[in-house]
C-alpha positions in Angstrom: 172.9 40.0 77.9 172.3 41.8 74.7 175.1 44.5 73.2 174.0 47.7 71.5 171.9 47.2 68.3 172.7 49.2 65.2 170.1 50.8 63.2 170.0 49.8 59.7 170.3 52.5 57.1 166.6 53.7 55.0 166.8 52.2 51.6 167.7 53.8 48.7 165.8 53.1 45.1 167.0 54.4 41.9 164.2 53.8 40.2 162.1 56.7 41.0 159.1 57.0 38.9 157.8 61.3 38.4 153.9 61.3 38.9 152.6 63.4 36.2 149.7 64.4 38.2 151.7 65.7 41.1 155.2 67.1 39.7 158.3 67.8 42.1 158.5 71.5 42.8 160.0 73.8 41.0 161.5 77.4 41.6 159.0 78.6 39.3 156.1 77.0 41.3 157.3 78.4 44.7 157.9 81.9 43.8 159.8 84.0 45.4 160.8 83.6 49.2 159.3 85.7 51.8 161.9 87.2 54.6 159.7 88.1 57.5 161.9 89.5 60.3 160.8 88.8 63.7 157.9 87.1 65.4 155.3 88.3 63.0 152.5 89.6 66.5 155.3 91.1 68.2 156.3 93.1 65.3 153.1 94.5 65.0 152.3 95.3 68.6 155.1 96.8 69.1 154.1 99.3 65.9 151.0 99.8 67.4 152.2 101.0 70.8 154.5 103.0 69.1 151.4 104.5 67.3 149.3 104.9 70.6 152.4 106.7 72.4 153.1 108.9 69.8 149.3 109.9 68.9 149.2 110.2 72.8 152.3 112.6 73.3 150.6 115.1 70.5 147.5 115.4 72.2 148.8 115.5 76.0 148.1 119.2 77.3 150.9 121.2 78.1 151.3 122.4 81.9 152.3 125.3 82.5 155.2 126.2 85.6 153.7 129.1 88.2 
């Protein structure tokens, strides 16, 4: 019967060689981060419904009580 196995760990070189034709990234290269808050398509239906609602309450005819 065979006991647990352990995994061996990935190996590590320390002679990494920098490819001039494809640089690591830099801050520079990235730019700045973009925060998006919330699911992106809910965000905007949501603003649109808000739209529809509001364009629809300021044309709704007013009843008037006899």
């Amino acid at each position: 019967m065979k006991h647990a196995i352990t995994l061996k760990s990935p190996k590590t070189t320390s002679n990494k060689r920098i490819d001039p034709d494809n640089p690591p990234w830099s801050e520079k290269m990235l730019g700045p981060p973009v925060l998006k808050r919330g699911r992106g398509y809910q965000t905007r239906i949501n603003d649109e419904l808000r739209k529809v609602v509001k364009k629809s309450q300021a044309t709704r005819p007013t009843r008037s009580r006899t």
